[in-house]
Each structure stands twice: as C-alpha cells, then as structure tokens.
N, CA, C and O atoms as CSV, one atom per row, in Angstrom:
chain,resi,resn,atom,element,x,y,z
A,1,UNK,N,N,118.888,-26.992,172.423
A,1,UNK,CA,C,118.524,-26.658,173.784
A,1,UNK,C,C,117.551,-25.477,173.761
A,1,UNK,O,O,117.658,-24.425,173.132
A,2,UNK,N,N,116.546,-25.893,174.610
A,2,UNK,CA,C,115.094,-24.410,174.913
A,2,UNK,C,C,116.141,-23.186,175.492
A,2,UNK,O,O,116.978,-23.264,176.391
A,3,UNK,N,N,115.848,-22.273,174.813
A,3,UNK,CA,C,116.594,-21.148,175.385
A,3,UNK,C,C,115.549,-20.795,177.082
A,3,UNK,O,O,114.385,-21.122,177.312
A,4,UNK,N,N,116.308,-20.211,177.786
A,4,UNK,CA,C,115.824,-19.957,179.013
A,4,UNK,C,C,114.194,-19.025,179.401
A,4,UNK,O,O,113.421,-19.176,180.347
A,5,UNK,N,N,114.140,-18.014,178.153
A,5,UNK,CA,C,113.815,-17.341,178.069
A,5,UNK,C,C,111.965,-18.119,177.270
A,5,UNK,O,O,110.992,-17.450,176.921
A,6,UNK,N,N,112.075,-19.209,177.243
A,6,UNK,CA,C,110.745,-20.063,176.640
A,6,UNK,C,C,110.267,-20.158,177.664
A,6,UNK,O,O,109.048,-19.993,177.630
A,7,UNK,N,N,110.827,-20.432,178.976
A,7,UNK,CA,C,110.479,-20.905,180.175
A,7,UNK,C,C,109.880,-19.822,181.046
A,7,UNK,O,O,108.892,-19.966,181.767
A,8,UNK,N,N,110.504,-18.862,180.912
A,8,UNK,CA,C,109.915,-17.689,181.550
A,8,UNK,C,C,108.988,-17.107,181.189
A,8,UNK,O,O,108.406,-16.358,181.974
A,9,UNK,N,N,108.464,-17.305,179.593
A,9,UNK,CA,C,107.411,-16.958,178.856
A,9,UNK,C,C,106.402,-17.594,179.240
A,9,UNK,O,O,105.315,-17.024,179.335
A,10,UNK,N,N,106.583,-19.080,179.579
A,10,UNK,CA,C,105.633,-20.014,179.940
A,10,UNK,C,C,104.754,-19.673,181.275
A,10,UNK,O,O,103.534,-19.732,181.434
A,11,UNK,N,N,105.984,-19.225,182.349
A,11,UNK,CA,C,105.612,-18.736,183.954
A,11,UNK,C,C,105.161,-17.555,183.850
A,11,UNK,O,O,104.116,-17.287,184.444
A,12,UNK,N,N,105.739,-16.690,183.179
A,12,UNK,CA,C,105.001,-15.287,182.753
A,12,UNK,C,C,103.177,-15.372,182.311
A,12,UNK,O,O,102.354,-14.521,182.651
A,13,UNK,N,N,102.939,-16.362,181.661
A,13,UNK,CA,C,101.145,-16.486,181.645
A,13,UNK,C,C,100.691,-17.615,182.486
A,13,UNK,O,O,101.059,-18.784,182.605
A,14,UNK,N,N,99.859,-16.955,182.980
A,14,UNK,CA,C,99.033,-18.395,183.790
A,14,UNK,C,C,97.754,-18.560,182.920
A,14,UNK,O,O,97.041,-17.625,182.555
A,15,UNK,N,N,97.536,-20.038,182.602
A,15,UNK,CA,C,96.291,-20.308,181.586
A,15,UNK,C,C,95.290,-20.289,182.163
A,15,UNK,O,O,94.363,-20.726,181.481
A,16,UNK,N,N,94.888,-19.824,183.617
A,16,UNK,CA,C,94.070,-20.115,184.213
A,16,UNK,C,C,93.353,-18.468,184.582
A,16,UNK,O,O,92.232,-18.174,184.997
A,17,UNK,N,N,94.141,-17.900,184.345
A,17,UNK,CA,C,94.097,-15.698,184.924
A,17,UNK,C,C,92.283,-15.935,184.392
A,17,UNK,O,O,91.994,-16.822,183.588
A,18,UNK,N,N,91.590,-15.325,184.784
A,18,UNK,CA,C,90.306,-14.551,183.703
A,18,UNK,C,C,90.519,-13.345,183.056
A,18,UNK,O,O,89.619,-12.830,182.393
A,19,UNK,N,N,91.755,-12.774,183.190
A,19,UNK,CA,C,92.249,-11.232,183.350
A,19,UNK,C,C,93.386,-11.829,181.680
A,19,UNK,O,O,94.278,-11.122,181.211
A,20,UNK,N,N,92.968,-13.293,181.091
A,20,UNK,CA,C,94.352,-13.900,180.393
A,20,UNK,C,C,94.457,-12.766,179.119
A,20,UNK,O,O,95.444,-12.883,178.393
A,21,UNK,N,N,93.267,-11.431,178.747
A,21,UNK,CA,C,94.012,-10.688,177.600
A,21,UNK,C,C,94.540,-9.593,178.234
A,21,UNK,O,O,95.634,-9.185,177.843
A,22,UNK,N,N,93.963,-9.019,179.164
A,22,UNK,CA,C,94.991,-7.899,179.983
A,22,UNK,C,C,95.798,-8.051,180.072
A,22,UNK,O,O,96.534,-7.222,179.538
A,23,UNK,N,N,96.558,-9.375,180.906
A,23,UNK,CA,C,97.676,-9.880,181.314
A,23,UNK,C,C,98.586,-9.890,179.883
A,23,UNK,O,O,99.781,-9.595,179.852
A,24,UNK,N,N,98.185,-10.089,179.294
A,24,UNK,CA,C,98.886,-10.431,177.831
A,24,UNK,C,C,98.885,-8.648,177.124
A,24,UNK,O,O,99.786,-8.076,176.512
A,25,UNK,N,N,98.262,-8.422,177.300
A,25,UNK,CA,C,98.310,-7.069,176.675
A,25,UNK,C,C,99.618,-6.167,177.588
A,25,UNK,O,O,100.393,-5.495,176.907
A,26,UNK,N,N,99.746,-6.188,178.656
A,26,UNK,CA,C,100.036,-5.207,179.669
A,26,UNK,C,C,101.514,-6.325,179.512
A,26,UNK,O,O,102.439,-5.683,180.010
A,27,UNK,N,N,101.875,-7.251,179.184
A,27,UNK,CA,C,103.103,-7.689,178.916
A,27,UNK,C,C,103.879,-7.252,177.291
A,27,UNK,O,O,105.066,-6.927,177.266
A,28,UNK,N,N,103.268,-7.287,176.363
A,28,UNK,CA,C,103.038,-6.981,175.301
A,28,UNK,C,C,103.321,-5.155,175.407
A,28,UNK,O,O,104.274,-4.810,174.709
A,29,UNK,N,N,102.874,-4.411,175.901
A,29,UNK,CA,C,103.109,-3.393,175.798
A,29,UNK,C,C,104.447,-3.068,176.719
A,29,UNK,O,O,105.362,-2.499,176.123
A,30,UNK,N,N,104.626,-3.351,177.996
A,30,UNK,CA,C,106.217,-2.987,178.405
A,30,UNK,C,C,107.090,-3.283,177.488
A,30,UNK,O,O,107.888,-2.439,177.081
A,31,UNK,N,N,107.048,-4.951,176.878
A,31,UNK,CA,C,108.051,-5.185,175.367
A,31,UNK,C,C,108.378,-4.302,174.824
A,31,UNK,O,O,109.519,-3.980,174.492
A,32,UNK,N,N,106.708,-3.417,174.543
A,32,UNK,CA,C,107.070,-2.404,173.500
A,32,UNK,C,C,107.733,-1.292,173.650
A,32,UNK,O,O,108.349,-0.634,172.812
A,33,UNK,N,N,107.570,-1.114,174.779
A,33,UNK,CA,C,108.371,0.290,175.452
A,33,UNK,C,C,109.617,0.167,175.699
A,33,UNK,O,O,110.378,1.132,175.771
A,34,UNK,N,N,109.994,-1.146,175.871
A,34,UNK,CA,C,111.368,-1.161,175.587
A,34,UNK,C,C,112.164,-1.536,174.327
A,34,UNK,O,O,113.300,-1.088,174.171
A,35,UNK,N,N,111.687,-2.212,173.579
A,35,UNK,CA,C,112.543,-2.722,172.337
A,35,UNK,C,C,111.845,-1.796,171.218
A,35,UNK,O,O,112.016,-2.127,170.045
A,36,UNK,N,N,111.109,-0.717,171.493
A,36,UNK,CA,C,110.961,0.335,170.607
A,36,UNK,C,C,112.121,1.474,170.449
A,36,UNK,O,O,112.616,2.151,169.547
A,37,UNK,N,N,112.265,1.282,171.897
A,37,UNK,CA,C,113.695,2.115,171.972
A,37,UNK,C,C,114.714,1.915,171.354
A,37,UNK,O,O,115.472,2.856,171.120
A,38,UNK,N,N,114.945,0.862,171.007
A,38,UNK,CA,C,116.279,-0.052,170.108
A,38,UNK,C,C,115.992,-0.329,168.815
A,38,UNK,O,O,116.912,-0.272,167.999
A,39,UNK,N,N,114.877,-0.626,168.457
A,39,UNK,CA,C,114.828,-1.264,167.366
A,39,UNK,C,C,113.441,0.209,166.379
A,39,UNK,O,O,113.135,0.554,165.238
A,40,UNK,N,N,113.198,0.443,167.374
A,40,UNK,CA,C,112.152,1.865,166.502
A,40,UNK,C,C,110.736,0.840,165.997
A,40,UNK,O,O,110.760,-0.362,165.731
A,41,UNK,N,N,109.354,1.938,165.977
A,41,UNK,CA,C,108.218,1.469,166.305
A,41,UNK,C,C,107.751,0.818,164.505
A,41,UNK,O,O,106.734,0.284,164.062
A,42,UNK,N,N,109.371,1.299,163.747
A,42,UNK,CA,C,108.382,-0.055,162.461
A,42,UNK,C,C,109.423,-1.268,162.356
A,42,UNK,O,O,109.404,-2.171,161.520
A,43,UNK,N,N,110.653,-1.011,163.761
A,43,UNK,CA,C,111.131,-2.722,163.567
A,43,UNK,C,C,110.338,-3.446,164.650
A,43,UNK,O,O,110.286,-4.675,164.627
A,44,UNK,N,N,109.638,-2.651,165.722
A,44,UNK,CA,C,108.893,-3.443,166.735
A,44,UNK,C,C,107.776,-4.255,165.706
A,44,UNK,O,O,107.641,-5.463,165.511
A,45,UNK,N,N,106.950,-2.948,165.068
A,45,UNK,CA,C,105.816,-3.379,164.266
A,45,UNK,C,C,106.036,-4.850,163.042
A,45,UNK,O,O,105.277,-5.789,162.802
A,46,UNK,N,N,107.099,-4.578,162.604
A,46,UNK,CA,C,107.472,-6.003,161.605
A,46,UNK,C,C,107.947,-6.970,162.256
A,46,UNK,O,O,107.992,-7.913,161.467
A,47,UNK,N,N,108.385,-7.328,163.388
A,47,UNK,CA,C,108.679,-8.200,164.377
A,47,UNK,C,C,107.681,-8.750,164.476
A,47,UNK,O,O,107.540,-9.943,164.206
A,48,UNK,N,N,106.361,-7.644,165.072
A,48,UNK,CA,C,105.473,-8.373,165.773
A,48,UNK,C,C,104.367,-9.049,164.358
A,48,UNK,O,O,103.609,-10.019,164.377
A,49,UNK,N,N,104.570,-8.423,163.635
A,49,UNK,CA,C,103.623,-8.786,161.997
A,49,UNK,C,C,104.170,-10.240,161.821
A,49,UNK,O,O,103.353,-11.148,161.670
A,50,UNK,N,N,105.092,-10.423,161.829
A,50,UNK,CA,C,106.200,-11.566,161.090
A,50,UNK,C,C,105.549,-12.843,162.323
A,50,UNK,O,O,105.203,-13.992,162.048
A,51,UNK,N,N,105.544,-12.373,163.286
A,51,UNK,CA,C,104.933,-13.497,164.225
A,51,UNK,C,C,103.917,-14.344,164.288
A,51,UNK,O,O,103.823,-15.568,164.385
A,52,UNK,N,N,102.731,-12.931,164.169
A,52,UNK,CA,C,102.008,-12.633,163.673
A,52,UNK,C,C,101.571,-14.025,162.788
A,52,UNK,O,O,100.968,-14.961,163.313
A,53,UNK,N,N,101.953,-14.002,161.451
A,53,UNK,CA,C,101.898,-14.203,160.296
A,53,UNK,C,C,102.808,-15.895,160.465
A,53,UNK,O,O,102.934,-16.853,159.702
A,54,UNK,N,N,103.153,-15.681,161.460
A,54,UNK,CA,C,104.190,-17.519,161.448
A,54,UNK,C,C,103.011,-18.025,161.843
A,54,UNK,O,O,102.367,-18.701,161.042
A,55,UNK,N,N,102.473,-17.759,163.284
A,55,UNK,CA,C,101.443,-18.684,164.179
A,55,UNK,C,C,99.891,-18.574,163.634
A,55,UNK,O,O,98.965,-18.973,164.340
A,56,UNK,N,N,99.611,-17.843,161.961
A,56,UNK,CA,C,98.101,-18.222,161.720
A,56,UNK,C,C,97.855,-19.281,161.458
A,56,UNK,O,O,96.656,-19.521,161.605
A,57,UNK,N,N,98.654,-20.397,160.992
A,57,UNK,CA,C,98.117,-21.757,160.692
A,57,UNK,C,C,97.768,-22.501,161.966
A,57,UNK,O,O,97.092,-23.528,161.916
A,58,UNK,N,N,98.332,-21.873,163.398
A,58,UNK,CA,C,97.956,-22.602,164.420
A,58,UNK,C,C,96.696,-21.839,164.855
A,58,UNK,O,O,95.836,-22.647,165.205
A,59,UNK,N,N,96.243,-20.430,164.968
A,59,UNK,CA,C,95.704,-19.892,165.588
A,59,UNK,C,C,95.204,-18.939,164.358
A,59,UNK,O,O,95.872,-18.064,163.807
A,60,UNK,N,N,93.840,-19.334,164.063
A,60,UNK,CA,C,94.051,-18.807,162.561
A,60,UNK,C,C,93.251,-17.245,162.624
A,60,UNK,O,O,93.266,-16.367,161.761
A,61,UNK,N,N,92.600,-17.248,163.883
A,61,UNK,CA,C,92.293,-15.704,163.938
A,61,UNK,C,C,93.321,-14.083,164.431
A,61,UNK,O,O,93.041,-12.884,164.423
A,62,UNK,N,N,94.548,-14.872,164.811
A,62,UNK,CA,C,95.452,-14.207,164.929
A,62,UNK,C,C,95.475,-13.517,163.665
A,62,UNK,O,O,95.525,-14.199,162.642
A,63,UNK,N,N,95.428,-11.429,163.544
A,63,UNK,CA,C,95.730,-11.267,162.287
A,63,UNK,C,C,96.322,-10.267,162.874
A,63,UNK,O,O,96.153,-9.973,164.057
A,64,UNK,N,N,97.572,-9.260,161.534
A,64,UNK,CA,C,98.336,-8.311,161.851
A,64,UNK,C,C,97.525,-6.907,161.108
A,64,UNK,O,O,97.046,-6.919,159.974
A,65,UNK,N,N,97.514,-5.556,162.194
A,65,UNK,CA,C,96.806,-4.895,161.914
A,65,UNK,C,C,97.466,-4.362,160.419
A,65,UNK,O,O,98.538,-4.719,159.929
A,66,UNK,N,N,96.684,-3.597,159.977
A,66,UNK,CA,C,97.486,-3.318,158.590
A,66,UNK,C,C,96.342,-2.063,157.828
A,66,UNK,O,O,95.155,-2.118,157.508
A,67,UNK,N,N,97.136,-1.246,157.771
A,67,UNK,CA,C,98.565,-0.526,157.830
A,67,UNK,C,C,99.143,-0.649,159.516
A,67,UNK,O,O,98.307,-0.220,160.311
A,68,UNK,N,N,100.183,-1.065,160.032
A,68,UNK,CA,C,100.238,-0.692,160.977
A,68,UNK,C,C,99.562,0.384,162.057
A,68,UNK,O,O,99.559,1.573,161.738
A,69,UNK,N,N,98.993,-0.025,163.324
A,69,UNK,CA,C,98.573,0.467,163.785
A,69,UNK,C,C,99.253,2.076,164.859
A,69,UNK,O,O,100.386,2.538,164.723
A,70,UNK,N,N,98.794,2.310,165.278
A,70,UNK,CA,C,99.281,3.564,166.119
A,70,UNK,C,C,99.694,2.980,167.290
A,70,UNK,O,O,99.113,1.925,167.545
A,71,UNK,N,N,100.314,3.253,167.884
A,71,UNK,CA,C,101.472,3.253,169.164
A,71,UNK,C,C,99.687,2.653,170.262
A,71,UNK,O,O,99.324,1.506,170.522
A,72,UNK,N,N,99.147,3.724,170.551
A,72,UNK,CA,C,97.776,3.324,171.498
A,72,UNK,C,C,97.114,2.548,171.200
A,72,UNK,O,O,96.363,2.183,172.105
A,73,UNK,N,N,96.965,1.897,169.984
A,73,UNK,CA,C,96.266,0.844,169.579
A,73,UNK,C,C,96.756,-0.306,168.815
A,73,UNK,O,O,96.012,-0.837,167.990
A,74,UNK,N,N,98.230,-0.838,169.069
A,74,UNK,CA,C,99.654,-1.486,168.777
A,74,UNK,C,C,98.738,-2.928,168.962
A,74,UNK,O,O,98.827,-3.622,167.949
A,75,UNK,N,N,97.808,-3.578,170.118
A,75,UNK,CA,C,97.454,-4.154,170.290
A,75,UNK,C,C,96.139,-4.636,170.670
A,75,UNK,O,O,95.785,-5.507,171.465
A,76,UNK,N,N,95.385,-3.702,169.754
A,76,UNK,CA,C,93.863,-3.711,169.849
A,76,UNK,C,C,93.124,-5.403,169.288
A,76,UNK,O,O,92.255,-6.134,169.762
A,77,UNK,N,N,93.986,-5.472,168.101
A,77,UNK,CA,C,93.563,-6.536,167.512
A,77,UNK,C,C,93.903,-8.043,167.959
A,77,UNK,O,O,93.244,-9.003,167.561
A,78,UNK,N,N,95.209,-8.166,168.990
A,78,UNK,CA,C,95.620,-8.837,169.790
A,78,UNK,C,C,94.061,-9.114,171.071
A,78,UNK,O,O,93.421,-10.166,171.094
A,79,UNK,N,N,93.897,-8.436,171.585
A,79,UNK,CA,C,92.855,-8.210,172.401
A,79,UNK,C,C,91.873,-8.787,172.336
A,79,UNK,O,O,91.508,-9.647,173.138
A,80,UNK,N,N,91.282,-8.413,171.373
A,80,UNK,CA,C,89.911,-8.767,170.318
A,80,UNK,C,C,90.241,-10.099,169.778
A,80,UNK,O,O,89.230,-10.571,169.258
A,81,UNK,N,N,91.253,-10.895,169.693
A,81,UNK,CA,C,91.258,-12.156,169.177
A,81,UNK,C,C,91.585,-13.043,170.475
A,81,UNK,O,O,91.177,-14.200,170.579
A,82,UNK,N,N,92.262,-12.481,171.334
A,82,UNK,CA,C,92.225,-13.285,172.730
A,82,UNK,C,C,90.642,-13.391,173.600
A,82,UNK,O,O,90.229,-14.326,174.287
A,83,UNK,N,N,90.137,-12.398,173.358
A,83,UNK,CA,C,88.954,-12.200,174.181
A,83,UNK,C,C,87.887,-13.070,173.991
A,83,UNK,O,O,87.114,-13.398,174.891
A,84,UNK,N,N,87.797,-13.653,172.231
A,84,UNK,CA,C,87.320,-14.394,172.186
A,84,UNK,C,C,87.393,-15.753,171.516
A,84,UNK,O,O,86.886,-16.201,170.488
A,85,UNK,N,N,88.443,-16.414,172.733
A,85,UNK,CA,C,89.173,-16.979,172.785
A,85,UNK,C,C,88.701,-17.474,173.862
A,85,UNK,O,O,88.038,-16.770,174.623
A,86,UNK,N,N,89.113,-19.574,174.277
A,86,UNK,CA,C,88.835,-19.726,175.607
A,86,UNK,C,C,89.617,-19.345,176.688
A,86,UNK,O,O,89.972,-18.306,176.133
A,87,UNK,N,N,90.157,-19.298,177.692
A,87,UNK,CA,C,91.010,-19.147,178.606
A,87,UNK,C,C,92.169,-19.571,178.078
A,87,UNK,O,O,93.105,-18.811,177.831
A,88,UNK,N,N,92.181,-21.334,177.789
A,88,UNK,CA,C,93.266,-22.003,177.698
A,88,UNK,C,C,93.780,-21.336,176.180
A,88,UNK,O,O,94.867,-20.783,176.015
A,89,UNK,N,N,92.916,-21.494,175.314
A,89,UNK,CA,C,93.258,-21.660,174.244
A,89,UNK,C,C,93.685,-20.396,173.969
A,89,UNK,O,O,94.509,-20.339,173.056
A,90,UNK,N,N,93.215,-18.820,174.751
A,90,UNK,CA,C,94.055,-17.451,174.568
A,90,UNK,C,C,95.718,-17.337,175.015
A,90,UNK,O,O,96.704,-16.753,174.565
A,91,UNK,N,N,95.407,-18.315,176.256
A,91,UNK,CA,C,97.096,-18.586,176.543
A,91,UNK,C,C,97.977,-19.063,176.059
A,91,UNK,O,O,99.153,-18.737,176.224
A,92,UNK,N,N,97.438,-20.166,175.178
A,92,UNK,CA,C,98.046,-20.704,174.427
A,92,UNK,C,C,98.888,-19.874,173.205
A,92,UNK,O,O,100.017,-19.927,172.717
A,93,UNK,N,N,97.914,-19.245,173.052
A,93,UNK,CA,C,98.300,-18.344,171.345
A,93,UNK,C,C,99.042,-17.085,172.029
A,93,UNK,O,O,99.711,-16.402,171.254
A,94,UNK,N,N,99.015,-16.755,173.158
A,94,UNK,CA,C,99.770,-15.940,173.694
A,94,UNK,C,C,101.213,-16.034,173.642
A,94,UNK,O,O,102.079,-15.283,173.192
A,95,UNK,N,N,101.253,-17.737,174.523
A,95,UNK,CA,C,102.669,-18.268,174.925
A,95,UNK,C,C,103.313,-18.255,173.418
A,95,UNK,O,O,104.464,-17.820,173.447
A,96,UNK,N,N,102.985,-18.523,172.463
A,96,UNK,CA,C,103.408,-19.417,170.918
A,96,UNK,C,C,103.573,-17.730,170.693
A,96,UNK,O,O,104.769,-17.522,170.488
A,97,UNK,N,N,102.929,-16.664,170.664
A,97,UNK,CA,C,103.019,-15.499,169.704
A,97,UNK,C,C,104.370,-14.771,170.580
A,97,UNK,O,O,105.197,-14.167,169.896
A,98,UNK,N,N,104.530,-14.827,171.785
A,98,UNK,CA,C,106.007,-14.696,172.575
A,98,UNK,C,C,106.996,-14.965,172.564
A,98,UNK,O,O,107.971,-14.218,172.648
A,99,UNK,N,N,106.957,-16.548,172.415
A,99,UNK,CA,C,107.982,-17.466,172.251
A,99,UNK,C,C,108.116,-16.969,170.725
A,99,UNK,O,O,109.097,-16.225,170.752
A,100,UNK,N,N,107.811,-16.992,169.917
A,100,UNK,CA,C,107.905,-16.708,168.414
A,100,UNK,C,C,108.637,-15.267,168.043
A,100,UNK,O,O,109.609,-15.146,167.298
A,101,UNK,N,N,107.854,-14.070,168.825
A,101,UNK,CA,C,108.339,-13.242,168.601
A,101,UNK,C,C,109.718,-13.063,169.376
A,101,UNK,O,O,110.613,-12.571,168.688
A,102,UNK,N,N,110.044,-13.383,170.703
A,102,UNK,CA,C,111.277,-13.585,171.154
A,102,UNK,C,C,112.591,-14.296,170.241
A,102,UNK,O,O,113.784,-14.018,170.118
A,103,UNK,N,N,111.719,-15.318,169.706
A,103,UNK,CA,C,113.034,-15.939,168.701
A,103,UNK,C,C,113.606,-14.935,167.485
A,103,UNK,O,O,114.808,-14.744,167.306
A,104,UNK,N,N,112.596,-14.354,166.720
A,104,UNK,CA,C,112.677,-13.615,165.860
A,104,UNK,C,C,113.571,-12.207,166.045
A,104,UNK,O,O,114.140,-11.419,165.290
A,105,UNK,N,N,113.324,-12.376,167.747
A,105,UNK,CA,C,114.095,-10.903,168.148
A,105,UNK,C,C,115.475,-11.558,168.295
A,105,UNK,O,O,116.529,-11.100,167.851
A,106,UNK,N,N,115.316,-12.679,168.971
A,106,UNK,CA,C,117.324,-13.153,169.337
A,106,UNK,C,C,117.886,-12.968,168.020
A,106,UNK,O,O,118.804,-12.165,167.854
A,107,UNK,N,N,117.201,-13.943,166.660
A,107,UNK,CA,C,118.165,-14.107,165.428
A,107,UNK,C,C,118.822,-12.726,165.171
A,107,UNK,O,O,120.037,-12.624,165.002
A,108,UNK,N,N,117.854,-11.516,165.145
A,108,UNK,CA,C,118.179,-10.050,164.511
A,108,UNK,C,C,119.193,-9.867,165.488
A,108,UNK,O,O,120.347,-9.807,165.063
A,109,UNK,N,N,118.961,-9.746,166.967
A,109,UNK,CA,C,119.770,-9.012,167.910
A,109,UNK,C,C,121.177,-9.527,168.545
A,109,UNK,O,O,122.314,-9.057,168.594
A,110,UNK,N,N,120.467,-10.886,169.071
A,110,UNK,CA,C,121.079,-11.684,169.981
A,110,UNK,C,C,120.275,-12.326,170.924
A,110,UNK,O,O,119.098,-12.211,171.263
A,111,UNK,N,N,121.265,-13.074,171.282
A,111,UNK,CA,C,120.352,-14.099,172.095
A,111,UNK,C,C,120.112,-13.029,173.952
A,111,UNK,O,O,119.115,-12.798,174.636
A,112,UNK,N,N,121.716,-12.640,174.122
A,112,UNK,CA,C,121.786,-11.516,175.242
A,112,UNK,C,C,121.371,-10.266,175.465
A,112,UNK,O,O,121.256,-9.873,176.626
A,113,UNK,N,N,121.125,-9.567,174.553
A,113,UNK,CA,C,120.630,-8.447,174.233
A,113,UNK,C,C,118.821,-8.749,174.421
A,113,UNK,O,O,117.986,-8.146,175.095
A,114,UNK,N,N,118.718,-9.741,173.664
A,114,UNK,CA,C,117.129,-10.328,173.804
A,114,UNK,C,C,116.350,-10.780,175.308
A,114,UNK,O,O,115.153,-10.870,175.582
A,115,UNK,N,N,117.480,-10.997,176.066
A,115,UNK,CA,C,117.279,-11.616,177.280
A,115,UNK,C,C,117.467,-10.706,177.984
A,115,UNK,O,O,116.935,-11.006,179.053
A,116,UNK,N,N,118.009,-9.519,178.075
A,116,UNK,CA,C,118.472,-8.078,178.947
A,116,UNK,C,C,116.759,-7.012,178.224
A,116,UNK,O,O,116.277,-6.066,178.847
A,117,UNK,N,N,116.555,-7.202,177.734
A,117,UNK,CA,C,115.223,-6.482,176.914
A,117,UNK,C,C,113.983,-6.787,177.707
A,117,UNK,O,O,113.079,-6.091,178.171
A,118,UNK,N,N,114.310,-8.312,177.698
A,118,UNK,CA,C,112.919,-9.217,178.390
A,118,UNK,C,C,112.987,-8.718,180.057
A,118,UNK,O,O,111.988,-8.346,180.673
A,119,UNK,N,N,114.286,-8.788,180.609
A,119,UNK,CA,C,115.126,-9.034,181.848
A,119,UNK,C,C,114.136,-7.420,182.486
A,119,UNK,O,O,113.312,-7.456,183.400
A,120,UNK,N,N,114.458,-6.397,181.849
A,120,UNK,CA,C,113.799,-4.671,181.903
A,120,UNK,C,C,112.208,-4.641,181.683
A,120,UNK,O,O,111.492,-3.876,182.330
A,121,UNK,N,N,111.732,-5.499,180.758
A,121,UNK,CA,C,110.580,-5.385,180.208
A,121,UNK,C,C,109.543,-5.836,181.336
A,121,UNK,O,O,108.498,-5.240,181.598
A,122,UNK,N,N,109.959,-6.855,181.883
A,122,UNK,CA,C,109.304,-8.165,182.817
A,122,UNK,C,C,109.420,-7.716,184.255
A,122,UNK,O,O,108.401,-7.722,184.945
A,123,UNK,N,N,110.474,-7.360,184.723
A,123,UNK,CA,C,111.415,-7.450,185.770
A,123,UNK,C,C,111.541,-9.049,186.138
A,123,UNK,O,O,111.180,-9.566,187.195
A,124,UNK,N,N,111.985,-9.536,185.302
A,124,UNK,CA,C,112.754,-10.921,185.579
A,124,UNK,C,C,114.023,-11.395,185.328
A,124,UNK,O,O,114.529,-10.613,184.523
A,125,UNK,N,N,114.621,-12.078,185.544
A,125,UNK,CA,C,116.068,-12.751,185.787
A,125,UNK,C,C,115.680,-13.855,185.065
A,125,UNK,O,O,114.850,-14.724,185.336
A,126,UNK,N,N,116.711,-13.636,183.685
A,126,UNK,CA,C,116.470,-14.640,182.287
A,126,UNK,C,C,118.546,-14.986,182.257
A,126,UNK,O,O,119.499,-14.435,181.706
A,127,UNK,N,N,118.396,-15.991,183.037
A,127,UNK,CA,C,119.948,-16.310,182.976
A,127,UNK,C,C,120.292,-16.905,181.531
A,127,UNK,O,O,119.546,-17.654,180.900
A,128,UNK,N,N,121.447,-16.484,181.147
A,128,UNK,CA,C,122.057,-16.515,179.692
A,128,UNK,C,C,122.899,-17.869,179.689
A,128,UNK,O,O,123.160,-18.499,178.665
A,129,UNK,N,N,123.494,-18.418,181.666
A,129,UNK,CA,C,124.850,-18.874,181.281
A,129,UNK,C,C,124.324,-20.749,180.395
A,129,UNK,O,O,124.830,-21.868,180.306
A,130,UNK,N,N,123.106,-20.075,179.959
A,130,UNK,CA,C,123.453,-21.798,179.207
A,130,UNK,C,C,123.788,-21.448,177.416
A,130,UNK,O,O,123.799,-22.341,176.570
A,131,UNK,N,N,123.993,-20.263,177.170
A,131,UNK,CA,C,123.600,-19.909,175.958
A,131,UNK,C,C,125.181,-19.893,175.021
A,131,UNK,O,O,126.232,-20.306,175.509
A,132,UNK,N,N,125.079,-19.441,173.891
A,132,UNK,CA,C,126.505,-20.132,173.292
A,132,UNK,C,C,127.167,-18.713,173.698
A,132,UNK,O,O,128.331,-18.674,174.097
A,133,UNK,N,N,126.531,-17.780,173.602
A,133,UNK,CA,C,126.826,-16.207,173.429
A,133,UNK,C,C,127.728,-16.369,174.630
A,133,UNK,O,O,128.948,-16.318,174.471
A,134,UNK,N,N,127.175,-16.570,175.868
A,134,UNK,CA,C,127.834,-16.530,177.158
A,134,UNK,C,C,129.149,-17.439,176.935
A,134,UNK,O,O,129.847,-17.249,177.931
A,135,UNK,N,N,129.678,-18.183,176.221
A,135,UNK,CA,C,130.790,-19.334,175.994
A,135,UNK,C,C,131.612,-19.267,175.053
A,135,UNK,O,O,132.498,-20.056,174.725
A,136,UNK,N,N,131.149,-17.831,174.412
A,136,UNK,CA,C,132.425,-17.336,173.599
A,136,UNK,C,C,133.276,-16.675,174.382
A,136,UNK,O,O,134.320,-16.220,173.915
C-alpha cells in the first residue's frame, strides 16, 4: 500500500508552477529546518545524498554537493539542476527526489514520526490511520 504521505508529495508540486524550482526549494528547506532538528545537519545531509544518488539513473543530472554543502547553500545544486530542467520534467525529479527521500526517512525513523515532520514542515494533515504503526 502507497503510504499517504506519496500523495501529498504529489499535491504538494504542481507540474505546471513556472516558480517549479522555488517551489521546490522553499519546500526542501522547511524539511530542513525541521528534521535537522532531530536528525542533525550530517543525518539531514546523508539522507538527502543517498536520494540523491538512488534517482541518478532516472534523472541523471541530479548530483550531491560534495563535500557537503553549508546550511545556505544545502540546495544550490538542487536549483541549478531543476532550472534547467523542463517544467514537467523538474517536477518530476522533484516528486521522485521527495518521495525517495521521505521513504529513506520512514525506514530510519518511522513511518509516524516521518509523517508528524512532514505534517510541521508543510502545514499539512498526512493521516497515518492506514499505516501498520497506527495498528499496533
């Protein structure tokens, strides 16, 4: 079963914005401000590397900065590969680098914890009750 939280990733970008790397950036960075808090800015940074590094065979200009970048420039290179990018096809690699990194965050954290992160990050309502966590 799609966890809930794919779906909201999906409604969260519109493929159509002209604004589609801002929008993505300025989502991308609340994430960071919150699951930096929990997880600290080199488990955010290997999270987001590891993602990173899953979705280059789809999106092969996706690259992870390296050495890790600085907190103000966390997502410079994100930017610069969306920008030139078409509309669709930046959204695309957006939705896939979200959805990806979200999964990567449930396995470490949880699936609830992951969804209360997003829930602060977004201001959205990511209901859990289909999830196994909620049915223990």
């Amino acid at each position: 079963m799609t966890p809930p939280r794919h779906q909201i990733i999906k409604n969260l970008i519109s493929p159509l914005s002209k604004r589609v790397a801002d929008e993505a950036i300025e989502s991308w960075e609340r994430l960071a401000d919150k699951l930096i808090f929990l997880i600290g800015e080199d488990g955010f940074d290997s999270v987001y590397a590891r993602s990173i590094y899953l979705n280059q065979a789809a999106f092969p200009g996706l690259v992870a900065n390296t050495p890790p970048p600085q907190a103000d420039s966390r997502f410079a290179e994100l930017r610069r590969n969306l920008d030139g990018q078409t509309l669709p096809k930046a959204s695309e690699a957006n939705c896939l680098l979200l959805i990806t990194f979200t999964d990567t965050l449930a396995a470490l954290i949880g699936e609830k914890l992951t969804n209360r992160i997003l829930q602060m990050a977004w201001s959205m309502d990511i209901s859990n009750s289909t999830t196994k966590e909620n049915q223990e």
